[in-house]
KOLVEXBA-726383 format. One record per residue (C-alpha): y, x, z; residue in three letters; residue number from 1. Coordinates in pm, 1 decimal. Example, Ala and Ser with C-alpha at 12.3 -4.5 7.8 and 13.67 -1.06 7.14 Angstrom:
2
          Y          X          Z     r     k
     -450.0     1230.0      780.0   ALA     1
     -106.0     1367.0      714.0   SER     2
//
This chain:
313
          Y          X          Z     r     k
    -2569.3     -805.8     -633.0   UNK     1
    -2459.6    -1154.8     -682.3   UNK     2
    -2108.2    -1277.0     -761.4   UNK     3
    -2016.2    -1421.8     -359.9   UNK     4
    -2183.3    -1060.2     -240.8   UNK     5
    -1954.0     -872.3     -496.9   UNK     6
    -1650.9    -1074.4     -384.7   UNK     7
    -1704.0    -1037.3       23.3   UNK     8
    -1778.9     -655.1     -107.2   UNK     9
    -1423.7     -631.0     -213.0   UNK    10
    -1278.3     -757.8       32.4   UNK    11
    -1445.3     -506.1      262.0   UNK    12
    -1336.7     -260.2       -8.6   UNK    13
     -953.1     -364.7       15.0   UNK    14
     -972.9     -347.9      430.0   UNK    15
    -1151.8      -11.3      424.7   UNK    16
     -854.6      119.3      162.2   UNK    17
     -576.8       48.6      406.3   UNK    18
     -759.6      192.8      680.3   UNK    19
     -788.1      535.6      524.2   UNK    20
     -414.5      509.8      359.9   UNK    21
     -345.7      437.5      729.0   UNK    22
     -549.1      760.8      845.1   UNK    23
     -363.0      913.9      591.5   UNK    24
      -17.8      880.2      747.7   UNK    25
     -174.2      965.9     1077.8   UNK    26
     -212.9     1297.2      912.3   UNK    27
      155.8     1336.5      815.7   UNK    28
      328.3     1181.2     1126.0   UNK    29
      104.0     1422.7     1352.3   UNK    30
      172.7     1700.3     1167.4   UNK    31
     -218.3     1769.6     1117.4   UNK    32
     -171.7     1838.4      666.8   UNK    33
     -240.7     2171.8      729.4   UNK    34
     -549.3     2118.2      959.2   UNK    35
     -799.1     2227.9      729.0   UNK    36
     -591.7     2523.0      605.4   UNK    37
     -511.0     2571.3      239.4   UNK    38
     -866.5     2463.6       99.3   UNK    39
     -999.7     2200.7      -78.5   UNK    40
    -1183.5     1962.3      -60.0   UNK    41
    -1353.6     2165.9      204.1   UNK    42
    -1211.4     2232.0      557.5   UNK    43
    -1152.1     2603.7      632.7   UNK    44
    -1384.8     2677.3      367.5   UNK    45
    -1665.4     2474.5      540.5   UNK    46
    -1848.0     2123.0      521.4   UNK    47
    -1799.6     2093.6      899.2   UNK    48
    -1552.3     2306.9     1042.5   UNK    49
    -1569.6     2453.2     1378.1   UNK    50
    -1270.8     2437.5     1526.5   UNK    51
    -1109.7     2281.1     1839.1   UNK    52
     -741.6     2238.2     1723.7   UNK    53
     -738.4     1860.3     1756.7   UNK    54
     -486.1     1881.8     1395.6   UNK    55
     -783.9     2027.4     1248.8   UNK    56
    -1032.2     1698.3     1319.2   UNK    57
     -711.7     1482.5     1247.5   UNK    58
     -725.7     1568.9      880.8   UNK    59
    -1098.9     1632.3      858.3   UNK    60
    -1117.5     1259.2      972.4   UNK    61
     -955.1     1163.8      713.6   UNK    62
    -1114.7     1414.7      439.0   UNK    63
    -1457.0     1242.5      584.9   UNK    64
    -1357.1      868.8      532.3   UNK    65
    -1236.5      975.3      195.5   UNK    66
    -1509.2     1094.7       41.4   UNK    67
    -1709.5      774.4      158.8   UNK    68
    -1464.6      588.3       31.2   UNK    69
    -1474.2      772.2     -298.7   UNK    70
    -1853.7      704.5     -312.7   UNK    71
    -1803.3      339.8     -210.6   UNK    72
    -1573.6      289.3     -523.4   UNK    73
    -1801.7      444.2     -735.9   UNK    74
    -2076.3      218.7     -654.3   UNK    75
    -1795.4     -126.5     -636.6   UNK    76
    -1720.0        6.2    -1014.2   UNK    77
    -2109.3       76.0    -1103.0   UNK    78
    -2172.9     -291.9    -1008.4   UNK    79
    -1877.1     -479.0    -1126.0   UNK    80
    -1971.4     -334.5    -1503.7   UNK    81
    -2325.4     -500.8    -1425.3   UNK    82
    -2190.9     -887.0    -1285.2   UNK    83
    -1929.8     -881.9    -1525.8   UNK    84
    -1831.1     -881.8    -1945.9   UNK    85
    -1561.9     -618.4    -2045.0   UNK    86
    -1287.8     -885.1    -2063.4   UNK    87
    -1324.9    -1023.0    -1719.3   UNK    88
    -1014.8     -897.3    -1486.4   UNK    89
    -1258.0     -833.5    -1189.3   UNK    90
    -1420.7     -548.2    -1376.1   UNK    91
    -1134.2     -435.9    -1525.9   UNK    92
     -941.2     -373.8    -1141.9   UNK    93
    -1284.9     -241.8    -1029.7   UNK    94
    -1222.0       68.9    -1285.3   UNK    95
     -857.5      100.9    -1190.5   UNK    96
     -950.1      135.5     -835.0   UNK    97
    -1160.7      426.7     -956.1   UNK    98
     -924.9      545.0    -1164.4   UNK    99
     -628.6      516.1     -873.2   UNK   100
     -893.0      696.1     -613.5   UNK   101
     -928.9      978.7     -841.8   UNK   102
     -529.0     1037.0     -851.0   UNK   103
     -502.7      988.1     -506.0   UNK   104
     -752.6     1290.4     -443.0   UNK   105
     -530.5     1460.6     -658.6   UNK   106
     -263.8     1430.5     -512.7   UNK   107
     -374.3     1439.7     -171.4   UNK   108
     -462.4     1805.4     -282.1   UNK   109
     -163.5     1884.1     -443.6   UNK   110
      -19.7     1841.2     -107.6   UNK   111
     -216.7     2054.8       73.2   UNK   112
     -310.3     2353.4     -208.5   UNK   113
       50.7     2331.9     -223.7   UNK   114
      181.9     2365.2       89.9   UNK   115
      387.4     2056.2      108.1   UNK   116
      273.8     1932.3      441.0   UNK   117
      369.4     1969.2      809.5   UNK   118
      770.7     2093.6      789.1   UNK   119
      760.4     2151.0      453.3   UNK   120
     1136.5     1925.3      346.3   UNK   121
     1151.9     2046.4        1.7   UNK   122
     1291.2     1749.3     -300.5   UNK   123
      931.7     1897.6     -441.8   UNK   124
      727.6     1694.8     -129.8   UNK   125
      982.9     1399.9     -130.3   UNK   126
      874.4     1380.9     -487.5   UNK   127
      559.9     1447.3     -429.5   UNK   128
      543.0     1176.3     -162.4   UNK   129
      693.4      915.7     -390.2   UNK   130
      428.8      942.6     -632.8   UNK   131
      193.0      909.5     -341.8   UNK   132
      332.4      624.5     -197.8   UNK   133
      331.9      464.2     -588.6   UNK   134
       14.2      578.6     -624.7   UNK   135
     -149.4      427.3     -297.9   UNK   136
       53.6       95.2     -357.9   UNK   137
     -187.0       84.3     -677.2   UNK   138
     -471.6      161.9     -518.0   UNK   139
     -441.6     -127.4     -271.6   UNK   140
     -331.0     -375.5     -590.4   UNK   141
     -620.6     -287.1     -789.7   UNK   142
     -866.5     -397.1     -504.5   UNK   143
     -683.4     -667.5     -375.4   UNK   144
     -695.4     -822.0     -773.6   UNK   145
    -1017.5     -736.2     -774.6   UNK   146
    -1115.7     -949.9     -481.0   UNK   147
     -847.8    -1251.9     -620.9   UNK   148
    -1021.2    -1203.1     -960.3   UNK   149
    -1394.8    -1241.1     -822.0   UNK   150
    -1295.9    -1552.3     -635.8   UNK   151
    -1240.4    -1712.4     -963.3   UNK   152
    -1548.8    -1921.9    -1124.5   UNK   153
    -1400.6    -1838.9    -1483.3   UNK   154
    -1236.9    -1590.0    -1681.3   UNK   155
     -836.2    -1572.8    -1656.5   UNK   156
     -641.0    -1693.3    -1936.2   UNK   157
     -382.7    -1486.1    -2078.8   UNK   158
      -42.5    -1541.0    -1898.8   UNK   159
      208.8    -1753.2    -2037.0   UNK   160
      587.4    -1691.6    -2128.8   UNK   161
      670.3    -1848.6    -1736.9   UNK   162
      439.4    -1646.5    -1526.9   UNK   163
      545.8    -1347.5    -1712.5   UNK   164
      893.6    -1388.4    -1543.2   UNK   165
      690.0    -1273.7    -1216.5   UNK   166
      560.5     -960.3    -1294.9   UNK   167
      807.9     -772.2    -1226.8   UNK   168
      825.5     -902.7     -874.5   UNK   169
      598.0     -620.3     -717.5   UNK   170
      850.8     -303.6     -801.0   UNK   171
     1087.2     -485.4     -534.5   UNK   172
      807.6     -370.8     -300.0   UNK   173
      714.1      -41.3     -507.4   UNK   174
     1095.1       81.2     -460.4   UNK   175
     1156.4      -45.9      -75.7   UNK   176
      790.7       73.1       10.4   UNK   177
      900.4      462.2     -187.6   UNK   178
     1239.0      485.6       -8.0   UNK   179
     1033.0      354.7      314.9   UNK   180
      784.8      670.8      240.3   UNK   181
     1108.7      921.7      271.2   UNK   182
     1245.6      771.3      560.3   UNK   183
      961.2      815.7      791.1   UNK   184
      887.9     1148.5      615.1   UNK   185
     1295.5     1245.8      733.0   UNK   186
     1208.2     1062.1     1045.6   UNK   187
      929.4     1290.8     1161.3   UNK   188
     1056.5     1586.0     1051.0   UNK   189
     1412.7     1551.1     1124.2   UNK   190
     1394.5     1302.1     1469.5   UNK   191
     1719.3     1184.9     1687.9   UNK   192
     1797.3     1124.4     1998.2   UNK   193
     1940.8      755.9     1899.7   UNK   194
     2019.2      528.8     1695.0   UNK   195
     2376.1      653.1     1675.6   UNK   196
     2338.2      986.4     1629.2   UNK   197
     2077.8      917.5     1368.0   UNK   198
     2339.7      687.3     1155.2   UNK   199
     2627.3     1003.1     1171.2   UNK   200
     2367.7     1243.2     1037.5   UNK   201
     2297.3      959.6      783.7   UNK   202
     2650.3      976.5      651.0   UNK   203
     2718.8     1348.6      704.8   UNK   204
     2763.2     1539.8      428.2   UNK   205
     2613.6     1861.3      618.2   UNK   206
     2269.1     1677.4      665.8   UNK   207
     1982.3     1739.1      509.8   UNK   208
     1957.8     1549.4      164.7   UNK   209
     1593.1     1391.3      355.0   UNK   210
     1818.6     1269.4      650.7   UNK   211
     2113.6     1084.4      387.3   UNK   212
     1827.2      933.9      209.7   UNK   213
     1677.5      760.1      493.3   UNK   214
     1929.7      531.6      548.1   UNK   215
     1879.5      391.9      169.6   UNK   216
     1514.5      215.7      321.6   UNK   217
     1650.3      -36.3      596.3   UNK   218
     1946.9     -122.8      325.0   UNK   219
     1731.6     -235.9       48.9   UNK   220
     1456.5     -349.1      278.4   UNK   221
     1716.6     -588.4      431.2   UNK   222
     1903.5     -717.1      116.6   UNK   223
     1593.1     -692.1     -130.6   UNK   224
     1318.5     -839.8      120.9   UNK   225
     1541.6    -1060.5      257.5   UNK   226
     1637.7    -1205.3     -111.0   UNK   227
     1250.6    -1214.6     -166.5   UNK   228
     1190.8    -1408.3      140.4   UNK   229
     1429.6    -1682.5       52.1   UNK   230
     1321.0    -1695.8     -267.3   UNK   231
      940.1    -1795.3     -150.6   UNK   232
     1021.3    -1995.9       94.0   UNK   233
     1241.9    -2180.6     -204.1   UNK   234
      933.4    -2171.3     -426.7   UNK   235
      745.4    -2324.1     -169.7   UNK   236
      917.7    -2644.1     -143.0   UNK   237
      905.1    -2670.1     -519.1   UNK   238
      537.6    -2590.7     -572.9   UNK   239
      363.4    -2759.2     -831.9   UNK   240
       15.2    -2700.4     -640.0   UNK   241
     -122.3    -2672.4     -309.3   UNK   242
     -217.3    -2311.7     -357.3   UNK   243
      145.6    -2174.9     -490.1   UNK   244
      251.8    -2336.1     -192.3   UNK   245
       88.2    -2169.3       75.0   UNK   246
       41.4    -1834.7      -94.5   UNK   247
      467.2    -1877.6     -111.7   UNK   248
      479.1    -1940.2      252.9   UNK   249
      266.8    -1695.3      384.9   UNK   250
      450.9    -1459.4      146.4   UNK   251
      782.6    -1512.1      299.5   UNK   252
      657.1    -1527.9      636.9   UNK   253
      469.9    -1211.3      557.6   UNK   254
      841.9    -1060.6      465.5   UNK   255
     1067.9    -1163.1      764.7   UNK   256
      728.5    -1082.9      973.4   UNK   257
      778.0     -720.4      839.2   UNK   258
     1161.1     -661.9      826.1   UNK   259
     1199.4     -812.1     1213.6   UNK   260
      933.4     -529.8     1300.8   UNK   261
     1129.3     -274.2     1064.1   UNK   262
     1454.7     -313.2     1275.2   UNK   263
     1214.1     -310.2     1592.5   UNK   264
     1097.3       14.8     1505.8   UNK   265
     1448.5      145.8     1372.0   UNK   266
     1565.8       19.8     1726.3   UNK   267
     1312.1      168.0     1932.0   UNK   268
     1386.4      491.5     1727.6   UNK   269
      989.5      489.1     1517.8   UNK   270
      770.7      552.4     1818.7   UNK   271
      439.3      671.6     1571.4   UNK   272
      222.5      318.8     1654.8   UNK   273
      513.2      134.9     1509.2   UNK   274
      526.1      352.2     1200.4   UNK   275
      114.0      284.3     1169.9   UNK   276
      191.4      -96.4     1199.7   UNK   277
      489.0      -87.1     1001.0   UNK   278
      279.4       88.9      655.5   UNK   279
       46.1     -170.6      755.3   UNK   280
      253.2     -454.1      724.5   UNK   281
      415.0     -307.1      383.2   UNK   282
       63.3     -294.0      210.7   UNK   283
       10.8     -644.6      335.1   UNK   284
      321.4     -768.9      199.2   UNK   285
      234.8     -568.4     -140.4   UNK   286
      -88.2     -741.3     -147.5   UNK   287
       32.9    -1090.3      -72.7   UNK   288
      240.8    -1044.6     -333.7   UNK   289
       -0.1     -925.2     -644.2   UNK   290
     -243.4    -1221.9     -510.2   UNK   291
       98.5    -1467.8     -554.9   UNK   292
      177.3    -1335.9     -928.8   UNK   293
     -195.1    -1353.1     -960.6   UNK   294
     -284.3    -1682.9     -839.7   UNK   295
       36.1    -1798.0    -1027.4   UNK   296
     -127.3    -1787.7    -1309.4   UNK   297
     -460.6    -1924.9    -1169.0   UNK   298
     -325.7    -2207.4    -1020.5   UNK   299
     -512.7    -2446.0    -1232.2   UNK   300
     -844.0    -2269.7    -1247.1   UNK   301
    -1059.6    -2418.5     -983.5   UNK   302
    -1176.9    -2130.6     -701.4   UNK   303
    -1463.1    -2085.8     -484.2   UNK   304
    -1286.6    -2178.0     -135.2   UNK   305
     -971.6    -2312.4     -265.9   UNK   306
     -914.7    -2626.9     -514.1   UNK   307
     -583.5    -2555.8     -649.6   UNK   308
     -490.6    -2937.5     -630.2   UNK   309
     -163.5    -3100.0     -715.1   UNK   310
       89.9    -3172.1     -451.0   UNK   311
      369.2    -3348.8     -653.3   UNK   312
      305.2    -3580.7     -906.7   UNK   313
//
C-alpha cells in the first residue's frame, strides 16, 4: 500500500469508527445491552443467534460491525509498521488505535458480563460509562491523527514551548463530552414530561444522583464551548498561516454548530435522532480539535492538499 492509499485508508478508518461508536449508543438509548444476554463476545452463546426480539439484532449489529472493525485495525496497524519508521507519528496513532480498540472491547464487555446495561443506574455504570466515553474519545483521536499525520510529506518535529500551551485544549471536550455521556444515560433512563419538570428533578434533593448530574452537561457545554468558540474565532483573525486560520474557523463554527443543536435537543426534550446527531457532532468537534493542536504544530510543514502559506507578513 502506498502512502496516498494509506492516508484515504484512514480516513475511511476514522468515518467507519464513529459509525460503530454511533451504533453503539443506539444500543444504550434503545435499551437493546442486554440483547445478546450475558455472553461474550458471542450472542446467546451463538455466532448467529436466532432470535426475533428486534433488541437482540440491535446489539448483534453492533457486535458484527465490531469485530470487522477490530480486524480492519489490525490490518491499518499491520501496514502502517510497513510504510512507516518507528518515529513517524502516523505509525505511532496506528498502534494506539489498536491499542484503544482493544479497551473498548473491554469495556464494552464489562458492561454487558456485568450487567450494567438497560436500567441498570448504579454510580458503578455512570463510572463505567465515563471511562467509555474517555475511552471512545481516544479511539476517534488516535485515527483522526493518524489520517492528519499521513497527510504530512515529512516527519513532525518535536513541539515547541508555544504549541505546548495547546495540548491541554482537548480535556475541555473530554470533560463536557463525559458529563454529556451521563446526561443522556439519566435522560433515557429517567425521561420527563418537560423541560420544567426535568429542571425541578435537576435541583431536587430526592432525585436520583443520575438525574442532579445531568444538569452539570448543558452548564459546562454552554460556558466551556462557548469560551472555546470565541477563543477560535479570536485565533482566527490572528493566524499566522492560511491553514491555522481555517482549521480555527471551522473549529468554532463546528462549536456554536453543536451547542445551538444541544439546546435544540434539550428543548425538544432528546427525541433519540437528536441524541445520534448530537454524539455525532461531539466526536466531530473532538476531532476538529486534535487536527487544530496537530496542525498547529505543522503549520509550516508543507502537506499533500494544503500549502500552509503565510497570510500576514
Amino acid at each position: 500500500m502506498t502512502k496516498p492509499t494509506f492516508k484515504k485508508f484512514a480516513f475511511g478508518l476514522l468515518f467507519y469508527t464513529i459509525l460503530v461508536i454511533l451504533w453503539g449508543a443506539w444500543v444504550r438509548i434503545s435499551h437493546s445491552g442486554d440483547g445478546c444476554g450475558d455472553t461474550w463476545p458471542l450472542c446467546h452463546g451463538q455466532l448467529i443467534p436466532e432470535a426475533e426480539r428486534g433488541k437482540t439484532w440491535v446489539e448483534y449489529g453492533h457486535r458484527l460491525m465490531s469485530g470487522i472493525y477490530g480486524l480492519v485495525v489490525i490490518y491499518f496497524w499491520w501496514v502502517a509498521r510497513k510504510i512507516y519508521p518507528k518515529t513517524h507519528f502516523a505509525r505511532k496513532m496506528a498502534f494506539a488505535t489498536l491499542i484503544f480498540t482493544i479497551t473498548e472491547a473491554l469495556l464494552g464487555a464489562k458492561l454487558v458480563l456485568f450487567g450494567l446495561v438497560t436500567t441498570n443506574d448504579t454510580p458503578y455504570r455512570a463510572f463505567v460509562m465515563a471511562l467509555h466515553q474517555l475511552n471512545s474519545f481516544m479511539l476517534t483521536g488516535s485515527a483522526a491523527l493518524a489520517f492528519s499525520a499521513a497527510t504530512l510529506q515529512s516527519e513532525l518535529q518535536a513541539p515547541s514551548k508555544e504549541d505546548k500551551r495547546y495540548r491541554y485544549l482537548p480535556w475541555a471536550i473530554v470533560i463536557i463530552g463525559i458529563t454529556g455521556a451521563w446526561a443522556s444515560l439519566s435522560n433515557s433512563l429517567f425521561p420527563t414530561e418537560n423541560l420544567w419538570d426535568g429542571l425541578l428533578a435537576d435541583f431536587d434533593s430526592n432525585s436520583h444522583f443520575l438525574v442532579r448530574l445531568r444538569g452539570l452537561h448543558p452548564v459546562l457545554a454552554l460556558l466551556g464551548g462557548g469560551s472555546l468558540a470565541l477563543f477560535f474565532w479570536i485565533k482566527a483573525q490572528t493566524a499566522e498561516s492560511l491553514l491555522v486560520e481555517r482549521r480555527s474557523y471551522q473549529m468554532s463554527l463546528a462549536l456554536i454548530t453543536a451547542i445551538v443543536f444541544g439546546i435544540l435537543t434539550l428543548l425538544l426534550h432528546a427525541p433519540v435522532w437528536m441524541k445520534i446527531v448530537h454524539l455525532a457532532l461531539a466526536h466531530s468537534v473532538w476531532v476538529i480539535l486534535l487536527q487544530w493542536v496537530f496542525f498547529v504544530r505543522a503549520e509550516t510543514v508543507h502537506l499533500d492538499n494544503l500549502e500552509a502559506s503565510p497570510v500576514k507578513s
